[in-house]
N, C-alpha and C positions, 0 to 999 in steps of 0.2 A: 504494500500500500504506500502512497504516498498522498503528500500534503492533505489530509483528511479524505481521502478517495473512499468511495465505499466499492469501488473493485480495482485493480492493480495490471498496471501497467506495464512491460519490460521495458528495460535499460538496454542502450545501443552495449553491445559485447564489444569494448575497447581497450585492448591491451595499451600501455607501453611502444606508443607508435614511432618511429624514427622521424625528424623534420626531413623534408625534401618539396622538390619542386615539381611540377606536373607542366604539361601542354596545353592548351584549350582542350575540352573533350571536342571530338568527332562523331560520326556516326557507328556504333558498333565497337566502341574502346572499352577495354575494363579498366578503372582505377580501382586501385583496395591497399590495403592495410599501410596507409601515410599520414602523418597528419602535413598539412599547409599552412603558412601564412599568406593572405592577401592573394589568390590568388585572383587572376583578373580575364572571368571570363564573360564580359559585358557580349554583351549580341551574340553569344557564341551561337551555332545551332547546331544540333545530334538529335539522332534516333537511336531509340534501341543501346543507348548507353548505359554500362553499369558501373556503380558508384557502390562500394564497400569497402567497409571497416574504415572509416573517413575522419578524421577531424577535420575540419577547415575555419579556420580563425580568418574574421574582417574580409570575407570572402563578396567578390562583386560579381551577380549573376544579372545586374540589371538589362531587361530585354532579350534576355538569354531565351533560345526557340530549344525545350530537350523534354522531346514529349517522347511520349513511350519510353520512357526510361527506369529503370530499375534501380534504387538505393536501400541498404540494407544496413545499419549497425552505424549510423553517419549524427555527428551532433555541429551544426554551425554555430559559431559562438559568434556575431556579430556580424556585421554584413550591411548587404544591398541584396536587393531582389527584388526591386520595383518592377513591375509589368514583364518580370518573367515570365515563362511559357508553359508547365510543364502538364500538358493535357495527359491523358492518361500511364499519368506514372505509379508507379507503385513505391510508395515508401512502407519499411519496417522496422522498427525502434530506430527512432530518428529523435533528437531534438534539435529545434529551433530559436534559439536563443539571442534576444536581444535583436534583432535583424528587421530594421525596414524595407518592407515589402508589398508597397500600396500598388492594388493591381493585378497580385500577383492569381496565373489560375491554374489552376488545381482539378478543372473539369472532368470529371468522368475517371478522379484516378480514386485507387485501392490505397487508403493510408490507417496504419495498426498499431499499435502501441506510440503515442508520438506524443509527446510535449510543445508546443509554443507558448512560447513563456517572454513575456516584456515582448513581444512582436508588435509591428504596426502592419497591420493587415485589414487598412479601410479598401473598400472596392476590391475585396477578394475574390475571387470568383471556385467557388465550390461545388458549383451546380449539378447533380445527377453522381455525387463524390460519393465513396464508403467509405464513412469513417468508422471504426471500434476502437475501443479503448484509447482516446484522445483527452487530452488536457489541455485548455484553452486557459492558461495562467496571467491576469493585466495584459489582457490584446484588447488595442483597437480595433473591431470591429466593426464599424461604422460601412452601412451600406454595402457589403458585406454580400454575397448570393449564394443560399444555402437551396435554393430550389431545385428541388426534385432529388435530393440528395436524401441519404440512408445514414443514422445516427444511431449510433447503438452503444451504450458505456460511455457517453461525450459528456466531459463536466466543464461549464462555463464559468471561471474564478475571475471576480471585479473586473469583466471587462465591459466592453463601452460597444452595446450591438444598435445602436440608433439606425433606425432605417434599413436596417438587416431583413434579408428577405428568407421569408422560410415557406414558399407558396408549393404545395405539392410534394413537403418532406416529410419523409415518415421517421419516426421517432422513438426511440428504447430506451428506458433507462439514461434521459438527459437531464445534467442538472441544469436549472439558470436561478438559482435563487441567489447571486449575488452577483447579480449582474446588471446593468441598467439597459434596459429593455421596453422602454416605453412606447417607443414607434414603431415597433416591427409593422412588419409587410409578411403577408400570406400568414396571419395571427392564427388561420385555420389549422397549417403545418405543424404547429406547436403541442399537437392532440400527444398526449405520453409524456412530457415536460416534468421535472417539477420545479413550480412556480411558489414563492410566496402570496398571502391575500393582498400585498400593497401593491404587485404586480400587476394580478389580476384585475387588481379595481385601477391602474394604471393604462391597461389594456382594454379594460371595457369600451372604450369610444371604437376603437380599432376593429373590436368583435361583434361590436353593433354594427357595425357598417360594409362588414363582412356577410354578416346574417342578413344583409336588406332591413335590420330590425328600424322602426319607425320610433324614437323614443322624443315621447312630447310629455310635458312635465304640466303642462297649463289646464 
């Protein structure tokens, strides 16, 4: 367990990694067991890239195209990843740490055990994503696109999902009771949640008007 979880999450398996330096990734390259500093792969683009047993320190992925890709056992500790690309990739025990990343999408990828923690992930795009066993620790989340995505063990800790959209997502065992969450978008999605009553009644205008409900008070 961690940070009060009520289920548990693995940790990337990181040995003891040697410092060295790496290429931009390409199409079809293994990287594994190094850790980086800085490395600088702005716009890079790959497919089918795999990324294991990773440290990567103040790493720059801004714009980066590496969909289909594969990472396993990889923790970023600072960074860039503004309007990176990585459409259906697969991350597993990965964290995310510290790293701004407004923009960045995630669509249609399989992500498992994963930590983001202090990330800035406004205008994320998540849409039709599996997540399980994820921790969303102080993220910005602001506008944010959770639609049509799959949530199953995902705990939301003090983060900021204004305008977050959850239209068409289905939901397992999510927490959001400490999170601020008053605007959401598709408030329908949120069915399996658990929410506190000041949320609720923060959310009410949202659910009325979701429901067509007519509420006249006169």
């Amino acid at each position: 367990m961690m940070d009060g979880l009520d289920f548990k999450i693995a940790a990337p398996k990181l040995p003891n990694l040697s410092l060295g330096s790496v290429e931009t990734p390409t199409t079809g390259v293994t990287l594994e067991a190094i850790q980086i500093d800085e490395p600088d792969w702005t716009a890079a683009s790959a497919k089918r890239a795999t990324f294991d047993t990773i440290v990567a320190n103040r790493a720059d992925l801004t714009r980066a195209v590496l969909r289909d890709t594969g990472w396993q056992d990889v923790r970023f500790n600072g960074g860039q990843a503004s309007g990176a690309d990585l459409t259906a990739a697969s991350w597993r025990r990965l964290e995310f740490i510290d790293v701004r990343a407004s923009g960045l999408v995630m669509a249609e990828a399989d992500i498992r055990d994963i930590v983001f923690r202090n990330a800035k992930l406004d205008l994320a795009n998540f849409r039709f994503c599996h997540l399980a066993r994820v921790l969303f620790d102080n993220c910005l989340l602001v506008d944010a696109d959770f639609g049509g995505a799959q949530l199953d063990h995902v705990s939301f800790v003090g983060c900021d999902l204004a305008q977050a959209d959850f239209s068409g997502a289905r939901l397992a065992r999510v927490d959001l009771r400490s999170s601020s969450m008053s605007t959401i978008k598709g408030v329908a999605g949120l069915k399996g949640a658990k929410i506190t009553t000041a949320q609720l009644m923060a959310l009410a205008p949202s659910l009325a008007a979701e429901l067509g409900l007519n509420v006249d008070d006169s």
